[in-house]
C-alpha positions as CSV (number, residue, x, y, z in Angstrom):
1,X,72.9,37.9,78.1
2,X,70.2,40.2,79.4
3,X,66.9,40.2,77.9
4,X,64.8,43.1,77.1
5,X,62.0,41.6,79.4
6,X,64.6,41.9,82.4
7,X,65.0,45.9,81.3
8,X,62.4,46.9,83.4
9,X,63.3,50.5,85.7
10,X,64.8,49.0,88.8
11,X,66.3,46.3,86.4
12,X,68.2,49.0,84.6
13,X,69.8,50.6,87.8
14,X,70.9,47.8,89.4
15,X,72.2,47.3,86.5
16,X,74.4,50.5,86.1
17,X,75.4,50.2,89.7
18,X,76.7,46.7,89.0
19,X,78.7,48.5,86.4
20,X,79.5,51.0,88.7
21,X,79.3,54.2,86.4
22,X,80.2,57.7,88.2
23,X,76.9,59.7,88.6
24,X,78.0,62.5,86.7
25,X,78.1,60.3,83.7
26,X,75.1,59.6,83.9
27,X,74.1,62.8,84.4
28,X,76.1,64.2,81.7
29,X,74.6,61.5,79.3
30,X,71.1,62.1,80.3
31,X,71.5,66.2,79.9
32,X,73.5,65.7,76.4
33,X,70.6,63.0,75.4
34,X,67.6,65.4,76.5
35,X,69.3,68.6,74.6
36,X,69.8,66.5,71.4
37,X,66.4,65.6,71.7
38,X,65.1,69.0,72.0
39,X,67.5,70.2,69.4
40,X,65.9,67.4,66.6
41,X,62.4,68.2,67.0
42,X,62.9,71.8,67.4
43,X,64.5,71.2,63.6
44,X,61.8,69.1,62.8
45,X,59.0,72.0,63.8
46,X,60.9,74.2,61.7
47,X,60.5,71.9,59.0
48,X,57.1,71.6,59.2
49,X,56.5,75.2,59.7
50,X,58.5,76.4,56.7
51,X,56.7,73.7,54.5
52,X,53.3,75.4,55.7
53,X,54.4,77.8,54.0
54,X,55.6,76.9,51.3
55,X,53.7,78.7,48.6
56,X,55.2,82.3,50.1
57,X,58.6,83.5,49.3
58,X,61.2,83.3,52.1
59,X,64.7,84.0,52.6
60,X,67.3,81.0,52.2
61,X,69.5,82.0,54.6
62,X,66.9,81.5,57.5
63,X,68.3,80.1,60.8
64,X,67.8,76.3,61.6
65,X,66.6,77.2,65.0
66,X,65.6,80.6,64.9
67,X,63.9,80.7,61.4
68,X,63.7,83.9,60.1
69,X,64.4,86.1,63.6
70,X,67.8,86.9,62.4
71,X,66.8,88.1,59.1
72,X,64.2,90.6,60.6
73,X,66.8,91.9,63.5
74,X,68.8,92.7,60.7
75,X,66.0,94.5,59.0
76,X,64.8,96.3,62.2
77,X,67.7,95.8,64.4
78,X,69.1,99.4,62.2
79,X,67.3,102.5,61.8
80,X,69.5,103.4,58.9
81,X,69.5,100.1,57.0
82,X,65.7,99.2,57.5
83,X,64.1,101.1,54.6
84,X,67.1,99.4,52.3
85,X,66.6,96.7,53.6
86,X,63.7,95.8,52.8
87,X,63.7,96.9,49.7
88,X,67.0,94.5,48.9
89,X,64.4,91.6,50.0
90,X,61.6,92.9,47.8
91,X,63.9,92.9,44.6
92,X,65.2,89.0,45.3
93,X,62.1,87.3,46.6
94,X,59.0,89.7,45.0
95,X,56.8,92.2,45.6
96,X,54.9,90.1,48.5
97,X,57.2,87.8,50.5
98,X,57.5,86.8,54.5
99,X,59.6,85.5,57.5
100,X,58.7,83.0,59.9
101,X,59.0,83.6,64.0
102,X,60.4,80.9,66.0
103,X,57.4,79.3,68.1
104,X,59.2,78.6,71.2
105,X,60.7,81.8,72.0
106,X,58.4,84.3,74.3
107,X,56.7,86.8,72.3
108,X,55.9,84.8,68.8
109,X,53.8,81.6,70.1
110,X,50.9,83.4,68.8
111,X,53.1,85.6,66.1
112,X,54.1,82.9,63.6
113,X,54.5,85.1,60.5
114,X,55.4,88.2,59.1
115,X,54.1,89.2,55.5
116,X,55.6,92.1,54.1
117,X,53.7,93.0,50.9
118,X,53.5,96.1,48.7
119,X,51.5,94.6,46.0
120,X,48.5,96.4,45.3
121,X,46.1,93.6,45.0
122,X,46.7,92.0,48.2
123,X,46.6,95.5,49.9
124,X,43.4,95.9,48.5
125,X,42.5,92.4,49.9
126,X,43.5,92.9,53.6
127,X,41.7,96.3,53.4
128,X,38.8,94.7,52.0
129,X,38.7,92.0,54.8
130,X,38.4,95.0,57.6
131,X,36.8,92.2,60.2
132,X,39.9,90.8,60.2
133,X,42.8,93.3,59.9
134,X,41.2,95.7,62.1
135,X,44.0,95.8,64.3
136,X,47.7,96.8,65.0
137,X,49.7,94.3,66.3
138,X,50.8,93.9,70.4
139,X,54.0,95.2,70.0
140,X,55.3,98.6,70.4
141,X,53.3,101.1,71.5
142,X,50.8,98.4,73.3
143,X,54.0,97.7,75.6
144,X,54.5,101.6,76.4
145,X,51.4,103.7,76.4
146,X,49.0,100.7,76.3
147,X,45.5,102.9,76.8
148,X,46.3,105.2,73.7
149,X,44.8,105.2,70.2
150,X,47.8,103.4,68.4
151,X,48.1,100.4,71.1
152,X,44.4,99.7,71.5
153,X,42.4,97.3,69.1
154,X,40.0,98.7,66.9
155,X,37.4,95.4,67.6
156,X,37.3,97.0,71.1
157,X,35.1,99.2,73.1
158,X,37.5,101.2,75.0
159,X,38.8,102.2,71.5
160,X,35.9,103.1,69.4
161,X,35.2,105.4,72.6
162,X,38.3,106.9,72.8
163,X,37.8,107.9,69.1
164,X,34.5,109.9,69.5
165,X,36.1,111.7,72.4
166,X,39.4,112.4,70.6
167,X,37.9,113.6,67.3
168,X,36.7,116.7,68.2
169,X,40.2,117.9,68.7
170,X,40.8,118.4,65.0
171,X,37.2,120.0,64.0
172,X,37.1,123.5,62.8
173,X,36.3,125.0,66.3
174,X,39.5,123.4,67.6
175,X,41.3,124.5,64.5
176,X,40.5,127.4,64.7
177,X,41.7,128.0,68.3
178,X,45.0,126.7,67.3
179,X,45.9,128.9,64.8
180,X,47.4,132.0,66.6
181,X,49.5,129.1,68.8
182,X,51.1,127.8,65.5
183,X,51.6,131.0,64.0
184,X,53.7,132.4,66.9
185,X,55.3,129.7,67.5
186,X,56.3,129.5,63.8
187,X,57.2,132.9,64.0
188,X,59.8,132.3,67.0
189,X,61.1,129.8,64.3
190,X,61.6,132.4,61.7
191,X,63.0,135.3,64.3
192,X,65.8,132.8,66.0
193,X,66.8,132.0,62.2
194,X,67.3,135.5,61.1
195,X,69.4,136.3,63.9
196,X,72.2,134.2,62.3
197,X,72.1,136.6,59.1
198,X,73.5,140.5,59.0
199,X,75.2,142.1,56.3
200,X,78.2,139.9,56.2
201,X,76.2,136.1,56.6
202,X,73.9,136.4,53.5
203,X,73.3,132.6,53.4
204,X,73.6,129.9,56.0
205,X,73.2,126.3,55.9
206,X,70.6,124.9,58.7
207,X,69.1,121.4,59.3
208,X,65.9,122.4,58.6
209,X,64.5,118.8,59.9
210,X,66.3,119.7,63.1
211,X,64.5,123.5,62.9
212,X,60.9,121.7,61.9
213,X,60.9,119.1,64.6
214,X,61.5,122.2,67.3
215,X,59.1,123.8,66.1
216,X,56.3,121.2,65.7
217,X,57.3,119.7,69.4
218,X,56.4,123.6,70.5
219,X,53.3,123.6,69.0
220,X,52.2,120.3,70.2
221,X,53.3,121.3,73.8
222,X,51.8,124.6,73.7
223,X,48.3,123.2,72.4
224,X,48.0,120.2,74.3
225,X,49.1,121.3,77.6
226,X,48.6,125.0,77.8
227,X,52.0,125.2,78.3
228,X,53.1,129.0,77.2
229,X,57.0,128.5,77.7
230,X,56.9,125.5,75.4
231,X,60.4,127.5,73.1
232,X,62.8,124.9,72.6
233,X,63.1,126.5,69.3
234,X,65.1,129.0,70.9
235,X,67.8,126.2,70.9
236,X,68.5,127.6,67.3
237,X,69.2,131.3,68.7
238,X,73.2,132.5,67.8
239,X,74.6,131.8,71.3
240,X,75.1,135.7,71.4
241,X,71.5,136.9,71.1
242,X,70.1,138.0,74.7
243,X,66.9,135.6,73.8
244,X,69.5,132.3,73.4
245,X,68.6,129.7,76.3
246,X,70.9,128.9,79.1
247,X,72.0,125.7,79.7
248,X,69.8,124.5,82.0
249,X,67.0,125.9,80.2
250,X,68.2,124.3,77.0
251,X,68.4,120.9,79.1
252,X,64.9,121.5,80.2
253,X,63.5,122.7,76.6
254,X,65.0,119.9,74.9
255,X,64.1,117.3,77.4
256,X,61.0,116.2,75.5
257,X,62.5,116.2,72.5
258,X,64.7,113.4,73.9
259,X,62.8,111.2,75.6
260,X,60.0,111.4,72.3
261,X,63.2,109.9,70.8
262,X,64.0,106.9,73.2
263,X,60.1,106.5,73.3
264,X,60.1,106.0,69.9
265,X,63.1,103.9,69.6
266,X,61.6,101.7,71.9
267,X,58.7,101.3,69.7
268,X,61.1,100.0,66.5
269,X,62.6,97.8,68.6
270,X,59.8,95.9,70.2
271,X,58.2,95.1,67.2
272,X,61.2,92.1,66.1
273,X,62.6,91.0,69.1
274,X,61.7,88.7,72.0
275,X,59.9,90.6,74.9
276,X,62.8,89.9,77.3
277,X,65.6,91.8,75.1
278,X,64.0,95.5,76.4
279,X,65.2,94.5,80.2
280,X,68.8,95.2,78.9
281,X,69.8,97.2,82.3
282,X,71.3,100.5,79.9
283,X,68.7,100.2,77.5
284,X,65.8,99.8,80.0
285,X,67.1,102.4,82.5
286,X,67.2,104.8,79.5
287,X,63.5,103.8,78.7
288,X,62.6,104.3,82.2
289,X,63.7,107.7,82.5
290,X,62.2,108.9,78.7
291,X,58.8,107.4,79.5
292,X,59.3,109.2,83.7
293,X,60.0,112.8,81.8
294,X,56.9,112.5,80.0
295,X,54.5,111.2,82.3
296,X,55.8,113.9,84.5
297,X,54.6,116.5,82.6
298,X,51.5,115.5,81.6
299,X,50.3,114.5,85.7
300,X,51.7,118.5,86.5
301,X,49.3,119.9,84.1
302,X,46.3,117.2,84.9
303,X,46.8,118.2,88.4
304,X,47.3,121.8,88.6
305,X,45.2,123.0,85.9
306,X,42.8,120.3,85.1
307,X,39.9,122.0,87.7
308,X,40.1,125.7,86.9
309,X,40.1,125.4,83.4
310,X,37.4,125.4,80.9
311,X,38.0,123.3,77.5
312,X,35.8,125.7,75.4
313,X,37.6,126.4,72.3
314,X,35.2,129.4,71.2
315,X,37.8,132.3,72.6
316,X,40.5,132.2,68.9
317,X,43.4,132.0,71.1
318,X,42.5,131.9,74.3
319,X,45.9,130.4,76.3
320,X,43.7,128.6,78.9
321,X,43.2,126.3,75.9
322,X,44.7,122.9,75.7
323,X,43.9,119.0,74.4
324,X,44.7,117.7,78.0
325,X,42.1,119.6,80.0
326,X,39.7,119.0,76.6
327,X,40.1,115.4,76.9
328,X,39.6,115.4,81.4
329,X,36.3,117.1,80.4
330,X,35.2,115.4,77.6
331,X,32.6,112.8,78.9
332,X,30.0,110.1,76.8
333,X,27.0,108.9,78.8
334,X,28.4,111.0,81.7
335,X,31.5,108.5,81.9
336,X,35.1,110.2,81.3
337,X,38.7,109.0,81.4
338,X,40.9,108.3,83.8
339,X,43.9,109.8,84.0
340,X,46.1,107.6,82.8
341,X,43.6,107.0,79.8
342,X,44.5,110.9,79.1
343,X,47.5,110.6,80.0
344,X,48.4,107.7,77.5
345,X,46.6,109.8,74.9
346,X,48.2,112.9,75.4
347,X,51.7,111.3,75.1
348,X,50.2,109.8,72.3
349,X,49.1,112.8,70.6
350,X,52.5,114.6,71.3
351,X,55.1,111.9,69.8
352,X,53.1,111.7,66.8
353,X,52.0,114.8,66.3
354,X,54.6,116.5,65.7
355,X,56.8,113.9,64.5
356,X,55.1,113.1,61.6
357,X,54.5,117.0,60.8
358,X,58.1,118.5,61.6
359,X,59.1,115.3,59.1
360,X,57.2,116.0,56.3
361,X,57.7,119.3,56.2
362,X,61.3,119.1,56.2
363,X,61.2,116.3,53.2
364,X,59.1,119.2,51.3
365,X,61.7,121.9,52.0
366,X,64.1,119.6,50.7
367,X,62.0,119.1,47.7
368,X,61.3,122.9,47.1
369,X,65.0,123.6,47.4
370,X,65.6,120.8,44.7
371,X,63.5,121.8,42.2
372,X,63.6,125.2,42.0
373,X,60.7,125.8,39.7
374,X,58.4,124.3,42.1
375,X,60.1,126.5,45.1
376,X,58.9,130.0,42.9
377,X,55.1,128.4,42.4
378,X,55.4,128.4,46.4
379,X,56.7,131.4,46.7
380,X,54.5,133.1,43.9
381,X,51.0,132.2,45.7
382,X,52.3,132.2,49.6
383,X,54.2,135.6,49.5
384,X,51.2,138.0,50.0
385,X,49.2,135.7,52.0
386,X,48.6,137.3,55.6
387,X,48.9,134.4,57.4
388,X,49.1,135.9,60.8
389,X,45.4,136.4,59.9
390,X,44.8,133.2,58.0
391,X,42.6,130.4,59.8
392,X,44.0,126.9,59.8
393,X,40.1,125.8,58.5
394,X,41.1,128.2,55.3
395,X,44.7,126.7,54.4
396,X,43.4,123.9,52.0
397,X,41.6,126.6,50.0
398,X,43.6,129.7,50.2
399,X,47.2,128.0,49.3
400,X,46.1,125.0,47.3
401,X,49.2,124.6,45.4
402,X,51.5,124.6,48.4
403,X,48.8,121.9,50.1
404,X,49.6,119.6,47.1
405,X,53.0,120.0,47.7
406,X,53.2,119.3,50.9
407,X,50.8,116.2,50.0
408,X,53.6,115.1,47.3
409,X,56.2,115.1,49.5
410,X,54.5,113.2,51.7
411,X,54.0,110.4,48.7
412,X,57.6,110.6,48.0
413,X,58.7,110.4,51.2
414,X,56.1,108.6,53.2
415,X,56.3,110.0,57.0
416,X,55.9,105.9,58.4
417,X,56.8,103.9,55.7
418,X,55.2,100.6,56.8
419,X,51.6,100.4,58.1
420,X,51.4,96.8,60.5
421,X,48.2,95.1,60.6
422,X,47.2,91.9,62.7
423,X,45.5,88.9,61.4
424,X,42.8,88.0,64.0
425,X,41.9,84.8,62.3
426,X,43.4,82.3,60.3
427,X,43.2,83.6,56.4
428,X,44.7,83.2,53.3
429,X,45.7,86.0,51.0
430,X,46.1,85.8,47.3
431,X,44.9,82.4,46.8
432,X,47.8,81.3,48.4
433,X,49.7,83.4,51.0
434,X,48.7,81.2,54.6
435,X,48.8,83.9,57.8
436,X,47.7,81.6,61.1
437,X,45.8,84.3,63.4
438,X,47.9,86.6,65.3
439,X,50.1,86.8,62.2
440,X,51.3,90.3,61.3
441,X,51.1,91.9,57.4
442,X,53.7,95.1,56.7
443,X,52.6,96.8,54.0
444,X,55.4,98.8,52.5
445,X,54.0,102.0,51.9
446,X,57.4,103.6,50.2
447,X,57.3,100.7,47.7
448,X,53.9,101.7,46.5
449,X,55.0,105.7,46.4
450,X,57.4,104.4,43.6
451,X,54.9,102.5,42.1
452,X,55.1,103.1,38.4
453,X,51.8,101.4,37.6
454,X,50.2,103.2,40.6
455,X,51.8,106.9,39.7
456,X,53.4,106.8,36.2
457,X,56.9,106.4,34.8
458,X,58.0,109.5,37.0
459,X,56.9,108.0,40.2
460,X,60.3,108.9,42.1
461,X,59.8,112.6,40.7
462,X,58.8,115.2,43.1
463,X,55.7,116.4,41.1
464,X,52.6,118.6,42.9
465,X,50.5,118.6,40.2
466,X,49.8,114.5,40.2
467,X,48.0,115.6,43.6
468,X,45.1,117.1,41.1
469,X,44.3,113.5,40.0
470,X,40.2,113.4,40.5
471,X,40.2,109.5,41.8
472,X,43.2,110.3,44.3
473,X,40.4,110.1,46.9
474,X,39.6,106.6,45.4
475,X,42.9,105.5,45.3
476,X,42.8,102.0,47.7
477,X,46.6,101.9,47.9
478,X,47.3,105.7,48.4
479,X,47.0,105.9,52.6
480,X,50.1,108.3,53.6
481,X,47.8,108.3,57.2
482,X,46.6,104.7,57.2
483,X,43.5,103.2,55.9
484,X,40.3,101.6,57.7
485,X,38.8,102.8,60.7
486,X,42.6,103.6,62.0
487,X,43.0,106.3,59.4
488,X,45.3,108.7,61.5
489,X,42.6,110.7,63.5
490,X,44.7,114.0,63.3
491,X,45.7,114.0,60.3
492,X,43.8,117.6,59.4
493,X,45.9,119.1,61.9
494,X,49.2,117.6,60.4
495,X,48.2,119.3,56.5
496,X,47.1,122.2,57.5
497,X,50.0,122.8,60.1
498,X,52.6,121.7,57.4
499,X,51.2,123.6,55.0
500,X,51.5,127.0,57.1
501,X,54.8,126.1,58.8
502,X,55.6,125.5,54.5
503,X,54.1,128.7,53.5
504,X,55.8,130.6,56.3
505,X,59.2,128.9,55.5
506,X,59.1,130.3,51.5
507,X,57.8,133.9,52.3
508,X,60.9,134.5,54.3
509,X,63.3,132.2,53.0
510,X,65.0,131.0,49.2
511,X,66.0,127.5,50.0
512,X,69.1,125.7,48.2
513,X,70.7,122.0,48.8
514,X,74.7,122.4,49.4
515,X,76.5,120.6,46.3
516,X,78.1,118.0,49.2
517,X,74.3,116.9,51.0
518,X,72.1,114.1,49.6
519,X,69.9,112.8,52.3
520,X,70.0,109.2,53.3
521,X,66.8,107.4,55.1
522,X,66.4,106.4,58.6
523,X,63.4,104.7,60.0
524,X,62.6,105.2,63.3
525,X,58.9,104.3,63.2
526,X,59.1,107.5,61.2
527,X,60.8,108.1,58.2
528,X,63.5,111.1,58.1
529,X,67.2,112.3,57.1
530,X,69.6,109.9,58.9
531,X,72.1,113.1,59.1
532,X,69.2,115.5,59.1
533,X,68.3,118.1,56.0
534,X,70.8,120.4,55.6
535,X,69.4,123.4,53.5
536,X,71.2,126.7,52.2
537,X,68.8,129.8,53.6
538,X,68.8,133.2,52.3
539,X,66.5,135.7,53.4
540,X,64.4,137.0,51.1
541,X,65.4,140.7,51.5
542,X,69.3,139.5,50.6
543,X,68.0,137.9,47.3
């Protein structure tokens, strides 16, 4: 009999070799031993993790090694089934529940948690602890264009100065130099769809969220490069009219367009998944080439035109105007950005400027043509406005009844749907909700828009006149452009250029939703129409 004394190292393999078992054996044993062993604490951590957290609701169905990755692939894994999906996990587990991140994978060592709330009392918590939600998380858009607004951290220098250099885009001097930009573009718009119509085609069906994204990308392009040819909107053109785009030129109009897309898709992605899933050859090739279009573009007009031209916005109109060369000159303490700082904020600018902007105007099109009665209020205070002649600093006041329908349909349909916020400390929410720092919260901003406490028994009614509320100012969980010091930093430009795109829209158009069409959402960091908004149009002078 051997003793445990005599079971010292060498003991041991002398031993085996008297035994004479084959090497791989032993390999074999030792490998199967080690992964069994890894495999039983790794259960055991996720044990202990999910009792730390006991006290917030979970899914059952969470993974035994993964924990609750699967359940959020599935969430943001589809742009169509995100919105839904969430809101199928609201309705089982509550108003405020969360999903735990598997500590060993890359990525989520220092992202335990996820909290997705839309309960107003712990919104109004986080945003009352400012010190320590001040941030996005490092997902995303920190990952793609790392020195813009939306990727850096708010408890940061290089942020705060980016800010006071940025916000004098959307004052009324810039404004006002804007304003004969938007309105030709819009025009374009208006001229490309009313080449469709003669005396035969009285009414036409159109994907207006198609129409509104092409025009919003113009404008952005035009205004923050300079960029006069900036007419993908002439994509829409019958492919008879002597304006329509040739192939090439389409390519090369709508080549923003797509990469914005991919860019953004990117974005969605990033935020669930471990960092190595992006290096998917196809996926990352396509990523490459998005983010290479882009960056082009904005290091042609940086170069080229970034010495001769002045950033003065006093000349109303003036097409040596444009954000880019405003933001190369724009300097604090005699220090200005580098070029990729610009450049990272320019991109930033353009993907969601006029993403957010073509969106919303397209869900409040959709409304109008829905509710007729609302559409003729439009049209009734919209149709003599001169708006060829109407400064963009004027819009809130001169069409105030179209401005609060554009801001209803922007409660109703929420442009991004969930605002992400980064715990930088360890904190507990509610009494009782644990986040670990680096935790992230989602607060579900479309669950609050149908908030019956918060907006009534009509909540999911598209209703302008709630927007006359006097505490709607007040309200802490009505942020359609964030909250805190991250409140959306253009979000004047995106009213006021709805509004007018909206106004213009109604004083050419009557708008009606084909008996076969009811939208369905898809999130893509923004909200829109998964199969676009398809709208009956009928010139006004065919009425």
């Amino acid at each position: 009999m051997i003793k445990s004394a005599d079971l010292s190292p060498s003991a041991l393999v002398g031993l085996l070799r008297e035994l004479k078992i084959p090497t791989w054996v032993l390999v074999a044993a030792c490998g199967t031993a080690s992964v069994a062993a890894i495999y039983a604490y790794l259960l055991d951590l996720n044990r202990r993790r999910r009792e730390h957290f006991k006290d917030t609701p979970q899914p059952d169905n969470e993974h035994p090694l993964l924990a609750g990755l699967p359940v959020t692939r599935r969430v943001f894994g589809s742009s169509t089934n995100q919105s839904q999906g969430i809101q199928e996990l609201s309705d089982k587990l509550g108003p405020t529940w969360g999903v735990r991140m598997p500590l060993f994978l890359p990525g989520f060592s220092k992202q335990e948690f996820i909290l997705f709330t839309s309960d107003p009392a712990i919104i109004s918590e986080v945003q009352a602890k400012k010190d320590i939600f001040h941030s996005r998380p490092k997902v995303g858009f920190h990952s793609i264009i790392p020195q813009g607004l939306l990727a850096l951290r708010a408890d940061k220098g290089q942020w705060q100065t980016h800010r006071r250099l940025i916000a004098p885009l959307f004052s009324d001097k810039f404004l006002a130099a804007y304003g004969p930009t938007l309105y030709e573009k819009s025009a374009l718009l208006h001229d490309s769809l009313l080449q469709h119509f003669n005396d035969k085609v009285k009414t036409k069906a159109f994907d207006v969220q198609e129409c509104l994204n092409l025009v919003t990308l113009d404008i952005i392009t035009s205004i923050g490069f300079g960029l006069e040819k900036a007419d993908s909107v002439r994509a829409l053109l019958p492919p008879d009219s002597p304006q329509a785009l040739k192939p090439n030129e389409l390519r090369s109009a709508l080549g923003f367009k797509r990469a914005s897309d991919v860019l953004l898709d990117e974005v969605m992605k990033r935020v669930a998944e471990p960092s190595v899933a992006r290096f998917w050859p196809p996926r990352y090739i396509r990523y490459l080439s998005a983010y290479a279009m882009a960056t082009k573009r904005v290091y042609e007009v940086y170069r080229h035109k970034g010495d001769s031209v002045s950033s003065d916005a006093s000349g109303r109109g003036s097409k040596d105007f444009n954000m880019l060369i405003a933001l190369k000159n724009a300097q604090e303490g005699g220090q200005h950005m580098t070029m990729k700082e610009v450049k990272d904020e320019i991109i930033t600018l353009m993907i969601a400027g006029h993403e957010t902007t073509g969106l919303t105007t397209s869900w409040a099109l959709y409304e109008l043509a829905a509710n007729p009665d609302v559409q003729d209020k439009v049209y009734k205070e919209v149709k003599d406005v001169d708006l060829k002649s109407l400064s963009l600093t004027e819009v809130k006041d001169k069409l105030p009844y179209t401005y609060m329908t554009f801001q209803e349909a922007l409660r109703l349909h929420p442009t991004v749907n969930i605002f992400p916020r980064e715990a930088s400390e360890d904190v507990v929410l509610g009494g009782k909700y644990r986040l670990p720092a680096g935790s992230r919260i989602l607060i579900n901003q479309q669950a609050l828009a149908w908030n019956t406490e918060l907006w009534g028994p009509d909540a999911k009614k598209f209703k302008p006149e709630r927007m006359q509320r006097p505490d709607l100012a007040d309200l802490d969980n009505y942020f359609p452009f964030g909250f805190g010091q991250r409140t959306c930093i253009g979000k004047r430009l995106a009213y006021v250029e709805g509004v007018f795109l909206l106004a213009h829209m109604l004083q050419d158009f009557h708008l009606a939703v084909p008996s076969e069409f009811a939208p369905r959402y898809e999130v893509r960091v923004t909200l829109r129409s998964a199969d676009g908004t398809t709208l009956l149009l009928t010139p006004r002078a065919h009425d």
